[in-house]
N, C-alpha and C positions, 0 to 999 in steps of 0.2 A: 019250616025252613023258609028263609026268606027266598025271593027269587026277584034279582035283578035284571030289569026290562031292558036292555036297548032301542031307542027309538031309530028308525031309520030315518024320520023326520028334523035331525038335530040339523041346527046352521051355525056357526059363528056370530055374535055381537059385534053388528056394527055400531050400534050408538056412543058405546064410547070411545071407538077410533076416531069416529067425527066429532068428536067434540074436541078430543086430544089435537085435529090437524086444527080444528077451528080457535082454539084457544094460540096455538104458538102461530096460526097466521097473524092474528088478530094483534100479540106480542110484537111480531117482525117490523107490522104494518107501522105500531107505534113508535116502536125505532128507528125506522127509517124517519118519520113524521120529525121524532125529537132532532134528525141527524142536518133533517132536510132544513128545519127551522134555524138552528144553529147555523147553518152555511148559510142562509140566509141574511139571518142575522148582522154575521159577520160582513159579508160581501155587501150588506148595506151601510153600517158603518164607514167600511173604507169609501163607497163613493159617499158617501154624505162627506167624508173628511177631503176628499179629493176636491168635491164640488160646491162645496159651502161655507168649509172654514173661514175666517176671513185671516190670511197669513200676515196680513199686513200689519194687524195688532199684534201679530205675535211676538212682535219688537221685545215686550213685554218678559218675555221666558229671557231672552240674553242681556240686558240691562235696564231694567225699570228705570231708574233714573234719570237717564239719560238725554237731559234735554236739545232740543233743538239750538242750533246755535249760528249765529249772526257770522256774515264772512267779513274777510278782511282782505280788501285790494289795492294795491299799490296807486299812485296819484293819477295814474290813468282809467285808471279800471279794470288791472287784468288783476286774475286772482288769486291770494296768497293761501287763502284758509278757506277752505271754503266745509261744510258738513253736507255730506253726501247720503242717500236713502239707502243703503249697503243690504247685501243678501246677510241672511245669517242661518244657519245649520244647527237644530238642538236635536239633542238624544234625551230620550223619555228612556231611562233603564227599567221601570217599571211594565214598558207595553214592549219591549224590545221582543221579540221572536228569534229575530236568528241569532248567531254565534257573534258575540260582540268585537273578536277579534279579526272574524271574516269582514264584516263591516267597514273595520277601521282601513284595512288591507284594500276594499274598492273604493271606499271613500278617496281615498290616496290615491287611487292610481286613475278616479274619474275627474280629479280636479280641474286639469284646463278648459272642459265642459259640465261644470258640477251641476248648474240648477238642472238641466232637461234629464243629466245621464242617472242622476240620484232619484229623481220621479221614478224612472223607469226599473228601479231598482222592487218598489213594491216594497218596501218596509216600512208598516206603520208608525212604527218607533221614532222615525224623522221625522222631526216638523221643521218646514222653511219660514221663514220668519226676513221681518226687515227693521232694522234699528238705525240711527242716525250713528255717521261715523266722521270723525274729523280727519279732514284730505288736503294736501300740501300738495297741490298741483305744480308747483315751481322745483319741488323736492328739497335740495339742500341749499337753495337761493336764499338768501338773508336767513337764514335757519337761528342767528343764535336772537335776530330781532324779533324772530315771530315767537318763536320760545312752541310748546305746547302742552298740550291737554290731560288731563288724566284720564282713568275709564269710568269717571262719573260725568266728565265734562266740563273740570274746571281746571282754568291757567293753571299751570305750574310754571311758566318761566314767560320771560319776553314780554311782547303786549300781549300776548293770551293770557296772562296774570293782570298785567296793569288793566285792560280795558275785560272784566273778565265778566262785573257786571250788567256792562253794558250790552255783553253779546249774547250774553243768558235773560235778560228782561226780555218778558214776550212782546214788550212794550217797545222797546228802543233793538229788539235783534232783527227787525225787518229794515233798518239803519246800515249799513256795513261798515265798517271803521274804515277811512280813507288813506292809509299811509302816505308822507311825504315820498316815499324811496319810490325810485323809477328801478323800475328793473331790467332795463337797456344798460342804464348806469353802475346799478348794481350786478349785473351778468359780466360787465366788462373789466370792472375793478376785481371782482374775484377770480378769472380766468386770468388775468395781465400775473396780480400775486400769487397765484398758485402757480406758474410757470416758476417766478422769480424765485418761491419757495423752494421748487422740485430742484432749478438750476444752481441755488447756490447753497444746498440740503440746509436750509434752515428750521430751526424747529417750530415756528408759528411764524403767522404777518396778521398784521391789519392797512386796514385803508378805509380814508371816509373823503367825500365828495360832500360838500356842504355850500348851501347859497348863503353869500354872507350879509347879504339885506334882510333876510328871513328866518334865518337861522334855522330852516331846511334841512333835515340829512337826504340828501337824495343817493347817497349811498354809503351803508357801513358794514367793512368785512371783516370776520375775524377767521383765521385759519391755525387747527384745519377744523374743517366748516361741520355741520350739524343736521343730520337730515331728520326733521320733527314727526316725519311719518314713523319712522322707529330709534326714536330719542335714546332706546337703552343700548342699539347696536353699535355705536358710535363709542370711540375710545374716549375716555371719562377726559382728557385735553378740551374736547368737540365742544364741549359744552360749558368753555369758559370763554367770556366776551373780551377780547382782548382790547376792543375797543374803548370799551367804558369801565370795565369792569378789573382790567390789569392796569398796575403801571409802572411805569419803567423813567429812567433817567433818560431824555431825549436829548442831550448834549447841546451840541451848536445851533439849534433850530430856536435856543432861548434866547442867543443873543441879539435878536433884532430886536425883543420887546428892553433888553439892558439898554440898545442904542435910542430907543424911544422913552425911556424911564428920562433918560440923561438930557434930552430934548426938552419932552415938559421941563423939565425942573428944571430948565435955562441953562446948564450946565455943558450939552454941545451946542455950537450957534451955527455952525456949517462943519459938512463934511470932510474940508480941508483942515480942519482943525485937529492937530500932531499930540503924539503919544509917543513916549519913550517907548521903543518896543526892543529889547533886549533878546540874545536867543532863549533863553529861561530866567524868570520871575522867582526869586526867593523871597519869600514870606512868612518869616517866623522859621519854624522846620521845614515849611514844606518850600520846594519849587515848580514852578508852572508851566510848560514845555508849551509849543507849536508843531505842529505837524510841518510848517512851512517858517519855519523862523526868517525874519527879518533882518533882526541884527543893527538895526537902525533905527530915525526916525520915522513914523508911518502916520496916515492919514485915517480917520473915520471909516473912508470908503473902504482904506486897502484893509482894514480889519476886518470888515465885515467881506470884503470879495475873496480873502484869504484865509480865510474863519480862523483868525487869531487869539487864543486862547491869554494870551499875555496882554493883547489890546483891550479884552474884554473886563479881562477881572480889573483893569485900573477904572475902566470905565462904570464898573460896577462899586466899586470903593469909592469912588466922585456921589453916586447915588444913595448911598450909605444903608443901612440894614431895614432900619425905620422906614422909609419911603420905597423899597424894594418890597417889605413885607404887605406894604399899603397899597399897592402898584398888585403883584400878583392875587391881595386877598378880592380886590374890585373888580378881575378877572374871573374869580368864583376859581381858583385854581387850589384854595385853602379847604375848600368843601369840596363833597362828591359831585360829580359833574354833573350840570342841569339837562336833566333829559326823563323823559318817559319811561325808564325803563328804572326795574328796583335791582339790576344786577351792574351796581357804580361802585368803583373805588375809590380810597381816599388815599389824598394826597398823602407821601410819604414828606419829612421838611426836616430841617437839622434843628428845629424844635428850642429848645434852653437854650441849643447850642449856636445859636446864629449870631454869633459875633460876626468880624472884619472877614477871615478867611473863607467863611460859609457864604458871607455875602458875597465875596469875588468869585468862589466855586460855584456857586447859583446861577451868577453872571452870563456865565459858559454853559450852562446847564448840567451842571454836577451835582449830588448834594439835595437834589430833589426832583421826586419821582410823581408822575402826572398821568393819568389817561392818554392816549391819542385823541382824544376829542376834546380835553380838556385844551391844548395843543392847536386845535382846528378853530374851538373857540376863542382864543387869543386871538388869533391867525387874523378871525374874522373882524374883529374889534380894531386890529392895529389897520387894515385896512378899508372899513367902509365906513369909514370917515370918523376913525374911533368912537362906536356906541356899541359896548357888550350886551349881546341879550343871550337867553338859553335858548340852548339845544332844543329841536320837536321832531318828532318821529310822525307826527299828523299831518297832512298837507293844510296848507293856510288857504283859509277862502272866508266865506260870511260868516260859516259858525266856527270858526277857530282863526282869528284875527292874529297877526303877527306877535309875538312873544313882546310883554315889554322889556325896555332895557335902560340903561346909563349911562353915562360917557365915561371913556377910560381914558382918551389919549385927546388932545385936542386936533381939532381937521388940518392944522395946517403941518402937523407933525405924522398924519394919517396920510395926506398925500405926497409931506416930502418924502418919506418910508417907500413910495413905488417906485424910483429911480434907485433906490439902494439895493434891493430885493431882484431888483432886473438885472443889475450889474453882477449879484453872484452868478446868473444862467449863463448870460452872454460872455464875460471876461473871468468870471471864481471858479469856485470848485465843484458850482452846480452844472456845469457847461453840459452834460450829460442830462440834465432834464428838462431840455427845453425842446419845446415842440415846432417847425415853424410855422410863422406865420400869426401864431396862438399867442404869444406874448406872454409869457410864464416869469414867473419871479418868485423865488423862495428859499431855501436855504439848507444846506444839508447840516445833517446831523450823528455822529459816532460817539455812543457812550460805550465805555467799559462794563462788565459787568460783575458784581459781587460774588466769590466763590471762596468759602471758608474764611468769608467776614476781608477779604482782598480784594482789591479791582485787580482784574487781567483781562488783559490785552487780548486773550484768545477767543473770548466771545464777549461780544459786542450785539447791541442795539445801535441798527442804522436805522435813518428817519429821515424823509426827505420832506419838507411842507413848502407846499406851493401855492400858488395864486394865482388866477388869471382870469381876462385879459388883462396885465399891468397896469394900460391907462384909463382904465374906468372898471374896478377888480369887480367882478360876479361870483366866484367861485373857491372856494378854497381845498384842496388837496392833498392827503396828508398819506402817507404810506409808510408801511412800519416794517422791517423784518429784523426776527429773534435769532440772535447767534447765524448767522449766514458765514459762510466760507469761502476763503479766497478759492482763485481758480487760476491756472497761468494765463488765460486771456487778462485776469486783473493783476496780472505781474504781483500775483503775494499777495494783495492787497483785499480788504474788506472792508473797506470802509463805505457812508452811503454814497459818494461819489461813484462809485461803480458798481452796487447790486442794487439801491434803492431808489438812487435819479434815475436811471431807463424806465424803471416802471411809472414813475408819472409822466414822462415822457408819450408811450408809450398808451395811456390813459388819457391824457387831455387830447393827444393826438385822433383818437378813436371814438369821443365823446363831446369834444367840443360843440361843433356843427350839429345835435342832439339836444344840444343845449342852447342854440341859436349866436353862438359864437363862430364867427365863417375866419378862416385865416386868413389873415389881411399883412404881409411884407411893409407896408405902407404905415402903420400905421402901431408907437411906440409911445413907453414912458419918458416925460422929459429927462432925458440922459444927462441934457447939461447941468444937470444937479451934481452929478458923481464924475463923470469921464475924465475933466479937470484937473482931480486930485489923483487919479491914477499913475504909477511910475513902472511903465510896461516894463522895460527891464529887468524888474523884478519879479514877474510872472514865472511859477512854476505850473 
């Protein structure tokens, strides 16, 4: 039989309990080790990213291409365009951590403090960055001249198109493009017509300010205006140049260049020289009204001080079609109007059709549709001692010499022209756009406008173009409004006599002395060219 011993000597094994705690410490140790290294890891990462990145290439991640770009400042030097070192915000989805929606949510709501309050946010997933951005410091100031950029950095419209590679050569962008526009000049002509706009609800204006020795814009507005900092927020109107790029039938503002056609061509010898002036003109089917009929025999002067419609067209029939087409085409009035800019209309003309009646409706300025600047360039030609040159939107100095030009009108037909011009402000129908002291001369203007292939009466292009100082002219002035509305202060009336003379009024009064023109009482065109043939009695 067997016999089983009990040892009273037995203990428990410890060897393999300690091996057992030694192995799962030794386990813990290493996890901890791998846990510790990872947080390490990380939290080195972020300061390296914090402390070393270099953000400033980070341009790179929001638009590579995007190059630096040359500014554009008005003839003084303040700035239109200028490319600014801009923050920029990228999200890496990739490395993103938190909840992309929480994100977007304080993103938003830390914006008017973004760069510090978004650091402090701790999400690696942002990276700040800084890219070149195009900045319109002026905002919606000549907006449709400057035009602007796309998001690679190239013109789309205005001189940012025309001058686009010159502001992109790394060569020629340390250069800034020098505009002729003063923007005293241009601030004053767009506030005077957006007033006149808001006051008489019309649907667009324009207005240009032009030196007419140099052929200068030193200001051109179209409304309503354009602000290039966000070109797409702007009503799709915004972004058409009504300057250069619309045109309209400008009525009676044509007939002074009819009264000078008639001059060269020896055809009037003085202003006292008579016109059958009837109350309506019939002409084949059609007849030819006045706003101010006569009724009588009238004089040069009183046609032109009464913008007579029946004065005109005979005057323009004396000039016959051939020599009227040859007269406006040496004006550049047949082509898109000479200027800097690729956003030009063409003239509208009665084409095949310009026989006798076209040439008397032209006369008057019917029958053919022109720029406002096309307009301003005439303007300038008839008075600075007739020589047309083009339009520039550049300032003239060494490297950009005054525009060449030709003569249109001869001088002695350019200066008797400023006694006539004077005489509509002081005694016509311009009397409403004269400044004192300023000496203004120019001419108003009310076309009808086409509606279902009809002129009617109910909306109108008024157009006042001016000129001054009259005895030695510097300046030319031309203001436009589209469909404007009577008011009872204009007793019913819309014509540019009472919505579009105040405003050059109004403009050369407030820019003259800017322009080194001080108003002088003393100091006029010779009147005794015109006053003579005047028959005050007959003033309405």
């Amino acid at each position: 039989m067997t016999a089983i011993v009990a040892s009273t000597d037995w203990k428990p094994s410890t060897g393999g309990r300690q091996q057992g705690l030694s192995l799962t410490y030794h386990r813990l140790m290493l996890v901890m080790l791998v846990f510790a290294g990872v947080t390490a890891l990380v939290a080195g990462r972020l300061l390296y990213l914090q402390l070393f990145t270099d953000r400033a290439g980070g341009a790179e991640i929001g638009n590579p291409l995007m190059p630096v770009r040359g500014d554009i400042l008005d003839r003084n030097g303040v700035p239109l365009a200028q490319t600014i070192d801009a923050w920029t915000i990228a999200i890496h989805p990739n490395r993103l951590l938190g909840n992309a929606g929480e994100l977007a949510v304080k993103l938003n709501q830390l914006m008017p403090e973004l760069v510090q309050a978004v650091n402090a946010l701790g999400e690696p997933a942002i990276e700040f960055s800084r890219e070149p951005e195009r900045l319109y410091p002026q905002t919606s100031l000549a907006g449709q001249i400057l035009g602007w950029t796309d998001v690679d950095g190239h013109g789309v419209a205005g001189v940012e198109r025309v001058f686009d590679d010159h502001l992109r050569d790394p060569v020629t962008r340390g250069d800034p493009v020098m505009l002729s526009i003063d923007t005293r000049v241009q601030a004053t002509m767009e506030s005077e017509l957006a007033a006149a706009m808001a006051k008489f609800s019309a649907i667009g204006a324009a207005g240009i300010v032009l030196d007419i020795k140099t052929g200068e814009v030193l200001a051109m507005t179209s409304l309503p205006s354009l602000n290039p900092n966000a070109p797409g927020h702007a009503a799709a109107e915004a972004g058409f140049n009504r300057a250069t790029l619309g045109v309209y039938e400008l009525g009676s503002t044509f007939k002074p260049f009819t009264v000078a056609m008639a001059m060269d061509s020896g055809i009037i010898k003085s202003f006292g020289q008579m016109y059958d002036c009837p109350k309506a003109l019939s002409v084949g089917r059609f007849t030819i009204h006045d706003d101010h009929p006569f009724g009588r025999q009238c004089s040069v002067a009183e046609i032109m001080q009464q913008s007579s419609n029946v004065g005109a067209a005979q005057i323009a029939a004396q000039v016959g079609s051939q020599r009227q087409q040859a007269f406006l085409r040496n004006m550049g009035f047949m082509e898109p109007v000479a200027v800097e800019l690729n956003e030009r209309g063409r003239t509208l003309t009665p084409g095949a059709n310009w026989g006798e009646i076209a040439t008397m409706t032209v006369g008057f300025g019917h029958g053919i549709a022109v720029t406002p600047l096309h307009l301003a360039l005439g303007y300038a030609a008839l008075f600075n001692g007739g020589i047309w040159r083009p339009a520039t939107l550049v300032k003239v100095g060494p490297n950009h010499p005054v525009p060449e030009g030709h003569r249109v009108y001869t001088e002695e037909t350019s200066y008797r022209m400023r006694a006539l011009l004077r005489l509509v402000v002081t005694d016509g129908t311009g009397r409403k756009a004269d400044a004192p002291g300023y000496r203004i001369g120019g001419k108003t203007g009310t076309a009808e406008k086409l509606a279902g292939g009809r002129y009617t009466g109910a909306a109108v292009v008024t157009t006042f173009a001016g000129v001054f100082p009259m005895e030695a002219p510097r300046y030319v002035v031309i203001c436009m409004l589209d469909e404007p509305k009577s008011l009872p202060e204009t007793f019913g009336f819309h014509t540019a006599a009472w919505n579009v003379a105040p405003v050059v009024s109004r403009v050369v009064g407030r820019i003259g002395s800017l322009l080194g023109v001080q108003p002088d009482p003393t100091r006029d065109a010779n009147m005794a060219e015109v006053l003579p043939y005047i028959h005050r009695e007959e003033e309405h």
